[in-house]
LONU-751788 format. One record per residue: residue number from 1; residue in one letter; chain; x, y, z of N, C-alpha, C, CB in turn. Coordinates in steps of 0.02 Angstrom, whole numbers, plus 50000, padded with zeros to 5 digits. Glycine has a CB too. Layout:
<loba NUM a A <X Y Z> <X Y Z> <X Y Z> <X Y Z>>;
...
//
This chain:
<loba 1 x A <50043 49940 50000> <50000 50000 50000> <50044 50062 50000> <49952 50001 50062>>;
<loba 2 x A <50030 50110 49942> <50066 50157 49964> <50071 50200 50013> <50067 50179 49935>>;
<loba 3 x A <50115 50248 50041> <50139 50293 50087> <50063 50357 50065> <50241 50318 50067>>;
<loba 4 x A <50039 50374 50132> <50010 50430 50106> <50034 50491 50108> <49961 50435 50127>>;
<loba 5 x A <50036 50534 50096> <50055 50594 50068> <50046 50655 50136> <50004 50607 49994>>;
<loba 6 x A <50087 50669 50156> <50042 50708 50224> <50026 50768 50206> <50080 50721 50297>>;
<loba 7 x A <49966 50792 50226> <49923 50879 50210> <49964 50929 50223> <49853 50903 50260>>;
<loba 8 x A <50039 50945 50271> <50062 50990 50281> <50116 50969 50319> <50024 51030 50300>>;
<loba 9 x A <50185 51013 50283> <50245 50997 50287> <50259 50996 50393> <50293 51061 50230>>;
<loba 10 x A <50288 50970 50403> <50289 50980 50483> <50331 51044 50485> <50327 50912 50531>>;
<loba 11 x A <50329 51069 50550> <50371 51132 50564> <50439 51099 50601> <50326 51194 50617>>;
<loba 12 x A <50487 51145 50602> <50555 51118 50633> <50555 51112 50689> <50609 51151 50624>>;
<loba 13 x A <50485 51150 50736> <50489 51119 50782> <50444 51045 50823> <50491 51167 50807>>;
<loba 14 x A <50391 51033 50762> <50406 50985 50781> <50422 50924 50768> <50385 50984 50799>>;
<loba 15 x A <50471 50940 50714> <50524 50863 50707> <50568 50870 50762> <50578 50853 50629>>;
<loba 16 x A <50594 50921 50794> <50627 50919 50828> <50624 50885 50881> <50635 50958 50831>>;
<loba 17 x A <50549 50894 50917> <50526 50877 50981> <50492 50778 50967> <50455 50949 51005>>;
<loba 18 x A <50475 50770 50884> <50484 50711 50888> <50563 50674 50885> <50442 50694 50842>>;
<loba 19 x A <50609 50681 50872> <50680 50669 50880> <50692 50667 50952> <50723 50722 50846>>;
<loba 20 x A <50694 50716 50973> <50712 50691 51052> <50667 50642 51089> <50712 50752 51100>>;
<loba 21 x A <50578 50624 51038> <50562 50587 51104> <50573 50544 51068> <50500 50587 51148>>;
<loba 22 x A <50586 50504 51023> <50601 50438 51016> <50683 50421 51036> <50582 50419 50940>>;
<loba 23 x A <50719 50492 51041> <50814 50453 51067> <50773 50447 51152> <50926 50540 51062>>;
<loba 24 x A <50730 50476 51178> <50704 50460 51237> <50689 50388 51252> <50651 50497 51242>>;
<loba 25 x A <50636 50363 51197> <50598 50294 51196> <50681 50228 51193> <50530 50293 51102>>;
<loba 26 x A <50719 50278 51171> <50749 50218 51143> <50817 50201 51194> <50770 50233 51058>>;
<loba 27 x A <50833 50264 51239> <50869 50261 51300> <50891 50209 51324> <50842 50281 51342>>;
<loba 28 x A <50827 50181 51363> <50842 50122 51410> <50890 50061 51362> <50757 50086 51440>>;
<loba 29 x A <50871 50039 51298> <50907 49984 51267> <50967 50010 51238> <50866 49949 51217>>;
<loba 30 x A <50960 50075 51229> <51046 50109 51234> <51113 50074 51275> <51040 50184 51276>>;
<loba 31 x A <51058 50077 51325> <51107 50090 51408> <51113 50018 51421> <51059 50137 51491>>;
<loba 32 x A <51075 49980 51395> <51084 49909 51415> <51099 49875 51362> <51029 49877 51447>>;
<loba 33 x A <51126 49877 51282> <51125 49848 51235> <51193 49809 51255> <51116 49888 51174>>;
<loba 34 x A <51214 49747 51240> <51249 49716 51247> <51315 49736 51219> <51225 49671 51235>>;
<loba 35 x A <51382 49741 51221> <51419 49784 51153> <51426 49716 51097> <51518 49827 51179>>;
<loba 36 x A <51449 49741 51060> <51450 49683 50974> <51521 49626 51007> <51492 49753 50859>>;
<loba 37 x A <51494 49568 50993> <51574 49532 51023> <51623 49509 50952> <51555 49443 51079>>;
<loba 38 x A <51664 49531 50969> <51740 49534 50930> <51770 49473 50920> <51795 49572 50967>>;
<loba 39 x A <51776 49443 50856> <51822 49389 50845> <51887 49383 50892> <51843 49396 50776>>;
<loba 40 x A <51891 49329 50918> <51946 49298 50949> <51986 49268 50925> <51936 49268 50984>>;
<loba 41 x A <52061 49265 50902> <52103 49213 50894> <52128 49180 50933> <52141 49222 50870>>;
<loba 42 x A <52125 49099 50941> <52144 49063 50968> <52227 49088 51001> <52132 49011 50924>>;
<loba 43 x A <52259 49099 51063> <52313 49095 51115> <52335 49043 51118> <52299 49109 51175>>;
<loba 44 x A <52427 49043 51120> <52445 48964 51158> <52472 49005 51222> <52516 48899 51112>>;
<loba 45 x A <52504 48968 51285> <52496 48972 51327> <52434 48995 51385> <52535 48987 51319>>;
<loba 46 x A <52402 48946 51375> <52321 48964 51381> <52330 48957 51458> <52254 48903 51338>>;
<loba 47 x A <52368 48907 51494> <52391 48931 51574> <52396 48989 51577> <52456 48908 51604>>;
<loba 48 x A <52445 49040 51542> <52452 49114 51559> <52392 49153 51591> <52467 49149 51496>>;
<loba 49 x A <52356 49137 51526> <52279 49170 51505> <52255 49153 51562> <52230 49142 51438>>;
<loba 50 x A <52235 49100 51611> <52194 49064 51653> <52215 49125 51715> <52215 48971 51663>>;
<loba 51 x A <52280 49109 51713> <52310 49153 51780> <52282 49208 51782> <52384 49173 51784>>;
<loba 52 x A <52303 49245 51742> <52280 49329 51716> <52203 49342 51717> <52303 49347 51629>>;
<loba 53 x A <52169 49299 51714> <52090 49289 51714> <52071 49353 51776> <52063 49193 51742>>;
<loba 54 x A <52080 49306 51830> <52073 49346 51910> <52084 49418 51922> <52123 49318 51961>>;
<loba 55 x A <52159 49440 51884> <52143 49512 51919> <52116 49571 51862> <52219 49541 51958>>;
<loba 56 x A <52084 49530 51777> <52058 49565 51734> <51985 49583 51774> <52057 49528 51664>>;
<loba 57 x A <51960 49526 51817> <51882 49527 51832> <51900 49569 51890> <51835 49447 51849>>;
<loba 58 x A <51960 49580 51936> <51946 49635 51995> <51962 49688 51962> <51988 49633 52064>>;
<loba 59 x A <51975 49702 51895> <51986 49776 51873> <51936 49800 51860> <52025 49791 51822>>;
<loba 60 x A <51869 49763 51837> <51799 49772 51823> <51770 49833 51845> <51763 49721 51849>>;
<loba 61 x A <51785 49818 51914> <51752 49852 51958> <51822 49926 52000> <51718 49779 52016>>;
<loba 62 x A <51797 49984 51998> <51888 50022 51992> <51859 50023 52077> <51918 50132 51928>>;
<loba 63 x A <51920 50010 52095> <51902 50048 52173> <51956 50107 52210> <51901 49980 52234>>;
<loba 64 x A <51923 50149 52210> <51981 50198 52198> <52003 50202 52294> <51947 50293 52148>>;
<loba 65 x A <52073 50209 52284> <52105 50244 52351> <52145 50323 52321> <52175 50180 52393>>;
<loba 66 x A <52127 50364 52275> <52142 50406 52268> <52137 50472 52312> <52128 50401 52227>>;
<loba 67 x A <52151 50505 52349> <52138 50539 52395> <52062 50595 52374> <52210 50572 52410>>;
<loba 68 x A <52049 50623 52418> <51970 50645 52395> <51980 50720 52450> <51886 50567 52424>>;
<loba 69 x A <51925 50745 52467> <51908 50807 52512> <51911 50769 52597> <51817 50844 52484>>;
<loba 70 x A <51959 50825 52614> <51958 50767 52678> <51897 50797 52720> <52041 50762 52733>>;
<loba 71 x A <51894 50729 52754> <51822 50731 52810> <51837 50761 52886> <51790 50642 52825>>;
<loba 72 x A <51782 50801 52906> <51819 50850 52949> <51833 50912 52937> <51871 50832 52961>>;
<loba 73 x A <51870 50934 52887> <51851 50996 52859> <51798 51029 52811> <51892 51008 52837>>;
<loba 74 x A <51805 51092 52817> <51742 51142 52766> <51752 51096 52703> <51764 51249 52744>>;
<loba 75 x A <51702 51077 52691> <51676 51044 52610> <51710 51118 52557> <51553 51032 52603>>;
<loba 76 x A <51721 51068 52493> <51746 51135 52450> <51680 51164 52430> <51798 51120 52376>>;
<loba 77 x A <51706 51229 52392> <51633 51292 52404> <51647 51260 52297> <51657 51435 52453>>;
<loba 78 x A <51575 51262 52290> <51571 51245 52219> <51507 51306 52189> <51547 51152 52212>>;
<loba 79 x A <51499 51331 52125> <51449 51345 52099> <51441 51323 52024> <51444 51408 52111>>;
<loba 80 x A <51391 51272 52031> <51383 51238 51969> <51294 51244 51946> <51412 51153 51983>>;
<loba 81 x A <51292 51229 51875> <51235 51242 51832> <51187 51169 51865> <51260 51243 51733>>;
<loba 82 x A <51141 51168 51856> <51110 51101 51840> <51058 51115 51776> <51067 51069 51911>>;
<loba 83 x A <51042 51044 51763> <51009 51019 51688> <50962 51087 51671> <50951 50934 51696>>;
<loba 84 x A <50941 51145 51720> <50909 51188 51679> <50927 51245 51686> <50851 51188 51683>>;
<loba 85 x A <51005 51241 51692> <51056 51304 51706> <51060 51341 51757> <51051 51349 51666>>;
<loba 86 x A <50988 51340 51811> <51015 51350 51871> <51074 51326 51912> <50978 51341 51897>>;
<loba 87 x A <51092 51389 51946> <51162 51391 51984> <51159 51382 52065> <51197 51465 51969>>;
<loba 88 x A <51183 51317 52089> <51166 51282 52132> <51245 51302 52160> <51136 51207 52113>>;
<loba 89 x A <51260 51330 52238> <51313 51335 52276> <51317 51314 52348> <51328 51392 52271>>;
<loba 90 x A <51376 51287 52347> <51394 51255 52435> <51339 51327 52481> <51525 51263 52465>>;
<loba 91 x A <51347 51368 52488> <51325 51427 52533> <51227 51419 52545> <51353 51513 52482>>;
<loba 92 x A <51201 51420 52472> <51154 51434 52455> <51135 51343 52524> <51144 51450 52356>>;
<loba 93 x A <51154 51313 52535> <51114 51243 52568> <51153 51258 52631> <51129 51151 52526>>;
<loba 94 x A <51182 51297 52662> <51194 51320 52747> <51155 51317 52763> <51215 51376 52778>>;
<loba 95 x A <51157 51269 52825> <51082 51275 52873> <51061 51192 52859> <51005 51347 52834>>;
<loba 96 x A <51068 51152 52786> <51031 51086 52787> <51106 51049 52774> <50959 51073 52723>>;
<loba 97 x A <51096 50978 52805> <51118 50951 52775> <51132 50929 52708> <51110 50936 52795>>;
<loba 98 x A <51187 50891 52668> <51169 50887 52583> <51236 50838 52572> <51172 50978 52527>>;
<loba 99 x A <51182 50802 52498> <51223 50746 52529> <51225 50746 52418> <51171 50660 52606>>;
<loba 100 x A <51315 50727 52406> <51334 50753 52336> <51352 50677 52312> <51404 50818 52332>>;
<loba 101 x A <51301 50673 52246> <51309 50578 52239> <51331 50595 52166> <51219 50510 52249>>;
<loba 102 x A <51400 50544 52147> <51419 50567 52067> <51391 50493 52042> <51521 50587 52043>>;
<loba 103 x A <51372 50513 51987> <51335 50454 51943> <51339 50456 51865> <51257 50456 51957>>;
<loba 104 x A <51333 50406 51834> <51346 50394 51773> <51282 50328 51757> <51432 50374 51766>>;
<loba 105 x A <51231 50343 51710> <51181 50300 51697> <51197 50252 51647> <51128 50333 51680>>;
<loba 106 x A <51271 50250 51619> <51314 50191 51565> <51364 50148 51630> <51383 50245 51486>>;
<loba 107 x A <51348 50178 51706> <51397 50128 51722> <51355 50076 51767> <51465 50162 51761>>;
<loba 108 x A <51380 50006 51763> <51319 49940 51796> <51314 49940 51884> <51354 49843 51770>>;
<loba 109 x A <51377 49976 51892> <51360 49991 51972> <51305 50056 51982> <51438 50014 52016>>;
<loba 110 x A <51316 50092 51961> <51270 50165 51974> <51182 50122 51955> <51301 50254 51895>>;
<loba 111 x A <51187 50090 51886> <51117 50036 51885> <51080 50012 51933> <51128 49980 51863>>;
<loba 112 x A <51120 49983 51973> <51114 49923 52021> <51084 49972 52070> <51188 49876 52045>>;
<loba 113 x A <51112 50016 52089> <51079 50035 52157> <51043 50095 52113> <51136 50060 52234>>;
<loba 114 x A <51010 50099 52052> <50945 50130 52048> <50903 50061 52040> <50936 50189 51983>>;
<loba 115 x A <50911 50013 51993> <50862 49972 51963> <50837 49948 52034> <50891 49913 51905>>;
<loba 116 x A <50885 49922 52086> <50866 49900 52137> <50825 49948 52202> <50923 49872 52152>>;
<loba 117 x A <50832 49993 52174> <50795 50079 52227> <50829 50101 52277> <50720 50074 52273>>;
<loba 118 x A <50896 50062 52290> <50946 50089 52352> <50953 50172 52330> <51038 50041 52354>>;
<loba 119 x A <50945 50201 52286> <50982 50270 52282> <50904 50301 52272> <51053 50284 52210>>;
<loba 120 x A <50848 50282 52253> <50797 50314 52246> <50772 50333 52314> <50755 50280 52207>>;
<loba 121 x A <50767 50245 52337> <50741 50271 52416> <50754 50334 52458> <50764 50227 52460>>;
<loba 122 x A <50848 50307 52459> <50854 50353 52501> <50858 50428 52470> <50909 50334 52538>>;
<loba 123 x A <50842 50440 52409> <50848 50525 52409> <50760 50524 52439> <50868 50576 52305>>;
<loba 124 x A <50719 50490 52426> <50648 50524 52439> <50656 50521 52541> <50564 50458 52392>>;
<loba 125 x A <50687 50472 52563> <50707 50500 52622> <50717 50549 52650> <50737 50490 52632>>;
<loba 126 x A <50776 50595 52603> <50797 50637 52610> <50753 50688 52614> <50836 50638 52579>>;
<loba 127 x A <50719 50693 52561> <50686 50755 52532> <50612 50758 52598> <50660 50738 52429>>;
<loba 128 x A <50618 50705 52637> <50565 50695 52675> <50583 50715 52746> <50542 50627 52669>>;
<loba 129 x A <50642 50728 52746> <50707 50738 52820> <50723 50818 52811> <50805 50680 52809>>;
<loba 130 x A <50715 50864 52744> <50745 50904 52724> <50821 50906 52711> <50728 50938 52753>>;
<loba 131 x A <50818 50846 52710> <50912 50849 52679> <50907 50836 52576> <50977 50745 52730>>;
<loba 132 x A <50953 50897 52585> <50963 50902 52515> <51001 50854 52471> <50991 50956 52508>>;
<loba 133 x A <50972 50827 52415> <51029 50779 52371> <51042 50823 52309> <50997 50693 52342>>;
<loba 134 x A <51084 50823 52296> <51119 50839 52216> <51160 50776 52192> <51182 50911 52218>>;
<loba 135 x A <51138 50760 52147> <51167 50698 52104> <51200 50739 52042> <51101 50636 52075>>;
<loba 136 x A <51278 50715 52019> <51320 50756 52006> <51327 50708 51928> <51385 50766 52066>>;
<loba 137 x A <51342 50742 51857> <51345 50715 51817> <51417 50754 51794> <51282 50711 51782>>;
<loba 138 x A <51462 50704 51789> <51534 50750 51777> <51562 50722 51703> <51604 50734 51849>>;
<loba 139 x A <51518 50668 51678> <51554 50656 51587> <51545 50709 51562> <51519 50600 51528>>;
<loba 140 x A <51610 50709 51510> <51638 50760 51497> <51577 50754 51415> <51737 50756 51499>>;
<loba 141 x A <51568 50811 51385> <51527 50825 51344> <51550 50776 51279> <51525 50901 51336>>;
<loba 142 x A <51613 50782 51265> <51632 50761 51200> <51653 50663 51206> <51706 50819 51175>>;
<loba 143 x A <51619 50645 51276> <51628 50563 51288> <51581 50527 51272> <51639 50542 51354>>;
<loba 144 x A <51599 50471 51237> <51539 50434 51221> <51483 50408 51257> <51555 50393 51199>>;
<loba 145 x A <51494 50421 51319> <51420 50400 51380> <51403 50471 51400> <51443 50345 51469>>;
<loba 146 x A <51414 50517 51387> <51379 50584 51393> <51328 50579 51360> <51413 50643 51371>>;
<loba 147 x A <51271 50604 51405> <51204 50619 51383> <51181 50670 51385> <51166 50593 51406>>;
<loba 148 x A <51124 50697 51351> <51108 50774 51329> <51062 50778 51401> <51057 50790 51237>>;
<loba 149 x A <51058 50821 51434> <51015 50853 51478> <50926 50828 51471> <51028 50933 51460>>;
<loba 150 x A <50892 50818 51421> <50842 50792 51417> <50839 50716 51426> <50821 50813 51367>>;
<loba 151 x A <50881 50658 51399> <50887 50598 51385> <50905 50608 51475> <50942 50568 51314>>;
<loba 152 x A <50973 50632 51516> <50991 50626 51582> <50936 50614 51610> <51024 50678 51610>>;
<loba 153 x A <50886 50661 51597> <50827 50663 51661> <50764 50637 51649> <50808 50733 51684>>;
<loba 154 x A <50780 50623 51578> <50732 50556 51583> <50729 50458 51601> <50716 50560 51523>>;
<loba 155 x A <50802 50449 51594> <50813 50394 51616> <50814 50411 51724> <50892 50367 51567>>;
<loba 156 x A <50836 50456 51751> <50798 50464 51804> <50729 50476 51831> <50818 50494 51817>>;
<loba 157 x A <50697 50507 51769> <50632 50482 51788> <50606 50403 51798> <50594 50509 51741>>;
<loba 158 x A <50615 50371 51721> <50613 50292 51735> <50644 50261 51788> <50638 50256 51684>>;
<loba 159 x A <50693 50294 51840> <50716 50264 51868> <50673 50268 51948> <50780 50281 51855>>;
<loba 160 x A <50641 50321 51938> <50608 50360 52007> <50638 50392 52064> <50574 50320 52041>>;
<loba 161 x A <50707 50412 52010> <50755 50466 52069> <50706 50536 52068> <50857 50493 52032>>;
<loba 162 x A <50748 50550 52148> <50708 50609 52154> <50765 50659 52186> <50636 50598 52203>>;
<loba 163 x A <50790 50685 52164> <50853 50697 52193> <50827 50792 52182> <50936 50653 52142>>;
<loba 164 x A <50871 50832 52244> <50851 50886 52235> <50858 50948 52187> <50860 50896 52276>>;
<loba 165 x A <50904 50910 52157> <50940 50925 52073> <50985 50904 52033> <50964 50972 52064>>;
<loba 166 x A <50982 50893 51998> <51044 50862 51954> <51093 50912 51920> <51015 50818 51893>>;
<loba 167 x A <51156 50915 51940> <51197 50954 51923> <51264 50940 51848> <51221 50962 51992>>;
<loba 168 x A <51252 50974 51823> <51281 50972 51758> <51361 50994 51760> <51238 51021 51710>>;
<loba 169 x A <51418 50943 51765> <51483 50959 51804> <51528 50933 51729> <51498 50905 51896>>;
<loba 170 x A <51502 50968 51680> <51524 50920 51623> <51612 50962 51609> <51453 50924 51538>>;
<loba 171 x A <51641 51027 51629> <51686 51009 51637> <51749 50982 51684> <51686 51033 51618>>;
<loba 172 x A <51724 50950 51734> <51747 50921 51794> <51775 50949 51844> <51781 50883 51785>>;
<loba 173 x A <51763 51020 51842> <51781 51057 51892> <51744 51027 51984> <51753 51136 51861>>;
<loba 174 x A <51724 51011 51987> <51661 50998 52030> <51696 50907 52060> <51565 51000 51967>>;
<loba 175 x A <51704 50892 52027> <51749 50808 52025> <51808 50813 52069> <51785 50781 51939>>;
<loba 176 x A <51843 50882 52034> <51884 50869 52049> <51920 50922 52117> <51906 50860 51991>>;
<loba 177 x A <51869 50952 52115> <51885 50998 52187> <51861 50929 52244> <51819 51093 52197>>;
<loba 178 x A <51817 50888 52235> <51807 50854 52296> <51839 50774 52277> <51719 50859 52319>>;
<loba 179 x A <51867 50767 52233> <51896 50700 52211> <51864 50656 52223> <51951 50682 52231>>;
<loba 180 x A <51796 50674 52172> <51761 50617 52160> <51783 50589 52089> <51686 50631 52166>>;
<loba 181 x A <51810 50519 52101> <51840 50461 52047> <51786 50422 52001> <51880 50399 52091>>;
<loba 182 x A <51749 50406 52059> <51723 50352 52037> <51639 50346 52005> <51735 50313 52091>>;
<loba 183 x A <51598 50329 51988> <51521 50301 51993> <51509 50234 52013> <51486 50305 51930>>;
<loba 184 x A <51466 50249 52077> <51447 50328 52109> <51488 50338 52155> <51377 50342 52143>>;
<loba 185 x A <51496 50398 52180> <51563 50426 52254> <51496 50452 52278> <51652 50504 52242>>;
<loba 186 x A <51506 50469 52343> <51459 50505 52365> <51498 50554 52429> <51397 50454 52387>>;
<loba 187 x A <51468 50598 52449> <51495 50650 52498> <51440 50672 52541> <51526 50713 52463>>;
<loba 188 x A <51443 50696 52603> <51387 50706 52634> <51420 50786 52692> <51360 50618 52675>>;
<loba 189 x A <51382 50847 52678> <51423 50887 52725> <51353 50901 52745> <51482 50951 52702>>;
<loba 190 x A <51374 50922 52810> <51328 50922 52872> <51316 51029 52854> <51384 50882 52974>>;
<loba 191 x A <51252 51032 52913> <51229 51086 52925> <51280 51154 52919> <51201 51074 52986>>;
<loba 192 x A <51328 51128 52961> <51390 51203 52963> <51433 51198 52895> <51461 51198 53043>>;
<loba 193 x A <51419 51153 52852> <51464 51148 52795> <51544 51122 52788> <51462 51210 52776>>;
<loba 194 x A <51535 51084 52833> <51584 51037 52845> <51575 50937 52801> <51578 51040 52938>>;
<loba 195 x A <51625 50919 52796> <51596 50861 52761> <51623 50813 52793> <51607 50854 52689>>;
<loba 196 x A <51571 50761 52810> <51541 50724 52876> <51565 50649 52839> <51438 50739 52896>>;
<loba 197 x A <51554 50627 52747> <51570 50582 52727> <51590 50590 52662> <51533 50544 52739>>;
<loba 198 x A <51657 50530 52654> <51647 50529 52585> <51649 50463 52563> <51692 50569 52551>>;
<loba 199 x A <51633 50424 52520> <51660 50366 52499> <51607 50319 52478> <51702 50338 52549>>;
<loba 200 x A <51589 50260 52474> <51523 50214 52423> <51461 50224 52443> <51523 50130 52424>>;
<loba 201 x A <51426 50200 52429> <51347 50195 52457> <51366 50125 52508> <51272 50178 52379>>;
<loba 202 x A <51369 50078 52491> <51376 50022 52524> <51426 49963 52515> <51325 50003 52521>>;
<loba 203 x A <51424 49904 52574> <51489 49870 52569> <51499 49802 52529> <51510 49857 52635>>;
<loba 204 x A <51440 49806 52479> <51479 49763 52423> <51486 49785 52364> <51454 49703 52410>>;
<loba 205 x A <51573 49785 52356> <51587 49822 52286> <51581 49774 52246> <51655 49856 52274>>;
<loba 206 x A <51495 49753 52199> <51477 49711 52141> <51431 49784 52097> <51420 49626 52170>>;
<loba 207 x A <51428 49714 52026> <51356 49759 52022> <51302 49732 52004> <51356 49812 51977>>;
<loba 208 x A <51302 49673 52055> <51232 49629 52073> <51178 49664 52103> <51244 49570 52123>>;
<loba 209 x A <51113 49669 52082> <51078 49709 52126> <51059 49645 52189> <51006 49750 52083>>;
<loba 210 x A <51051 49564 52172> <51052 49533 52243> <51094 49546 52296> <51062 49474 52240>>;
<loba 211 x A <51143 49597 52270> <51190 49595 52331> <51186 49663 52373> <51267 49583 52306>>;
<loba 212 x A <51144 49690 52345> <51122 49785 52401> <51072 49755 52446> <51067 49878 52346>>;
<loba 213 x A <51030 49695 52446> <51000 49672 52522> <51044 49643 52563> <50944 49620 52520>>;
<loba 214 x A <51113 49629 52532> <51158 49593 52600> <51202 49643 52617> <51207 49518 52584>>;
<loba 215 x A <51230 49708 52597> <51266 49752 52585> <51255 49804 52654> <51249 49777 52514>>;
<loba 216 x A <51280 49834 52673> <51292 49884 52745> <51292 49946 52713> <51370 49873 52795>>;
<loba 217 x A <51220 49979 52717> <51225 50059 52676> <51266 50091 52710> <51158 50109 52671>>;
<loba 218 x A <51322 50128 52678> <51347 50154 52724> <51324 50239 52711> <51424 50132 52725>>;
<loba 219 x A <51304 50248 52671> <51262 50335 52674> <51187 50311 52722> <51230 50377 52562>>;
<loba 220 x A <51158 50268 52735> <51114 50296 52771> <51134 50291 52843> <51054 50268 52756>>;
<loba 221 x A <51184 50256 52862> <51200 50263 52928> <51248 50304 52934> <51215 50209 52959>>;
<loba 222 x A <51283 50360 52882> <51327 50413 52876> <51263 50469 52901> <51368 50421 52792>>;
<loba 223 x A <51210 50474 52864> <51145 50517 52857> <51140 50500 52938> <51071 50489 52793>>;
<loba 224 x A <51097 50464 52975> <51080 50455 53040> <51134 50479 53099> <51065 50385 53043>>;
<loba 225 x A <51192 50483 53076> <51248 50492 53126> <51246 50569 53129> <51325 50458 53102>>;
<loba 226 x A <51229 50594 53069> <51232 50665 53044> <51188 50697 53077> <51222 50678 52975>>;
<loba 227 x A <51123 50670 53054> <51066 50709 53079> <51034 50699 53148> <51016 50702 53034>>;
<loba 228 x A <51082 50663 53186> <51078 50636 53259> <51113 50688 53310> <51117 50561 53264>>;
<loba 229 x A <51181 50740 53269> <51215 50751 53286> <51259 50726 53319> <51202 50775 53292>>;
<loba 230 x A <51268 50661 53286> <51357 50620 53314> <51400 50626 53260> <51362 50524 53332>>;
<loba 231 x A <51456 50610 53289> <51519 50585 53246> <51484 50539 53216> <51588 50556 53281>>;
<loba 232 x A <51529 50542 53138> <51488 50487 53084> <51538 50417 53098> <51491 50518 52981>>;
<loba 233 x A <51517 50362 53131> <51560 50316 53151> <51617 50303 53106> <51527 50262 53162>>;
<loba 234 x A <51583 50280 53044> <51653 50263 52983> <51626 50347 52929> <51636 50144 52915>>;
<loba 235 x A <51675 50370 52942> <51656 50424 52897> <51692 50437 52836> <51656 50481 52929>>;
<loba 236 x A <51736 50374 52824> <51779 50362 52760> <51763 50275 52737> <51874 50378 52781>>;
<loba 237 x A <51728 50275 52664> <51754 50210 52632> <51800 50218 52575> <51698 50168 52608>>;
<loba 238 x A <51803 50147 52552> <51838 50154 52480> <51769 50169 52430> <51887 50071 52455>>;
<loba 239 x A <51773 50203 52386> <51722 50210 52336> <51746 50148 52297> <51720 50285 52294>>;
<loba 240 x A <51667 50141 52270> <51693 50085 52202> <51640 50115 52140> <51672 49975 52223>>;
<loba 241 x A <51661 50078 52070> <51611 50090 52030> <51670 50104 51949> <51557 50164 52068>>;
<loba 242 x A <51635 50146 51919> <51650 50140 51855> <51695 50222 51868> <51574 50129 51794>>;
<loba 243 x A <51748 50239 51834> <51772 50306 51827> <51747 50345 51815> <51806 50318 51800>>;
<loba 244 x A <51752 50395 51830> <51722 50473 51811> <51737 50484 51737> <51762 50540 51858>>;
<loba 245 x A <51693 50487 51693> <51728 50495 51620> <51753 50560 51617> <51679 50484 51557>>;
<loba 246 x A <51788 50602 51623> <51791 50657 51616> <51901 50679 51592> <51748 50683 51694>>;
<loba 247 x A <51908 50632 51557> <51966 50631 51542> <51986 50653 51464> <51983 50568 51562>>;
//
């Protein structure tokens, strides 16, 4: 059957607005498409290979000991855009707690604790405590897992984050004043603007979501220590997760 003929040319805007919603529709299998697998040539010393196996699969996962913002002192003072160019600063959240989560929606750990709701929950926690979340997006614009500001906040919608803004850190200024490495790092500075934590969400570095019900959050018992007014018992982990693309 032929194509029918449409009554009137569309306007540019709205091919436009259909373009973005289908790279929208088509997101999620983006983010999860398998990559293409690559011909292999057969190896001899295939013992070698066996050995070497083990510490390719602990590189999987980066766990950084790179030094970060130390805990105990004034958090660094930042002023950054988020997804709708508002200018979000350390000063402007004096008075609440706030708690700074870096994320990347191409990496399978940052997944895991959305698909599984560990990071959803606890921001609607938050937002229910008055503690502030900013979830920090630091890929660099010209990287291939950089996402446009519309596609970002729509795969958080599907995800049911609720975070108190999403901040747009695409040239890594923001990363790297608080040496955040990894996805996800997280940071947590208390009321006087001091920073109370820095380091994973929790204590198994996989990116099984069966494994965040056996796992020891360590931001919500960083959060409770905070807003209890105690010392945050462990107020340093190792972060784990995928690198900060921003290289």
């Amino acid at each position: 059957m032929p194509l029918s003929r449409p009554s009137s040319p569309r306007s540019p805007d709205t091919t436009r607005r259909t373009l973005v919603t289908g790279a929208i529709a088509l997101l999620p299998a983006l983010l999860h498409a398998a990559p293409a697998k690559k011909k292999t040539v057969p190896k001899k010393n295939t013992g070698k290979a066996r050995k070497a196996a083990p510490a390719a699969a602990a590189a999987s996962a980066a766990v950084s000991s790179a030094p970060s913002a130390p805990v105990g002192q004034p958090a660094p003072d930042f002023a950054t855009p988020d997804l709708d160019g508002n200018l979000h600063t350390l000063a402007g959240y004096r008075g609440r707690v706030l708690v700074l989560e870096w994320f990347n929606p191409s990496c399978a750990f940052v997944r895991k604790h959305y698909a599984s709701g560990s990071i959803p929950s606890l921001q609607q926690e938050c937002a229910a405590r008055g503690v502030a979340w900013l979830s920090v997006d630091s890929t660099a614009e010209n990287h291939a897992e950089h996402l446009l500001p519309q596609l970002l906040a729509a795969w958080q919608k599907s995800q049911g984050a609720a975070p108190t803004a999403t901040l747009a850190d695409t040239d890594g200024t923001l990363a790297r004043s608080y040496g955040a490495h990894v996805t996800p790092h997280v940071f947590i500075v208390d009321a006087q603007g001091t920073l109370a934590y820095e380091g994973a969400i929790d204590s198994i570095a996989s990116s099984q979501q069966a494994d965040v019900g056996r796992a020891t959050n360590h931001v919500r018992q960083a959060l409770e220590d905070v807003l209890a007014g105690r010392a945050v018992a462990q107020a340093t982990t190792r972060p784990y997760g995928c690198p900060v693309r921003n290289k």
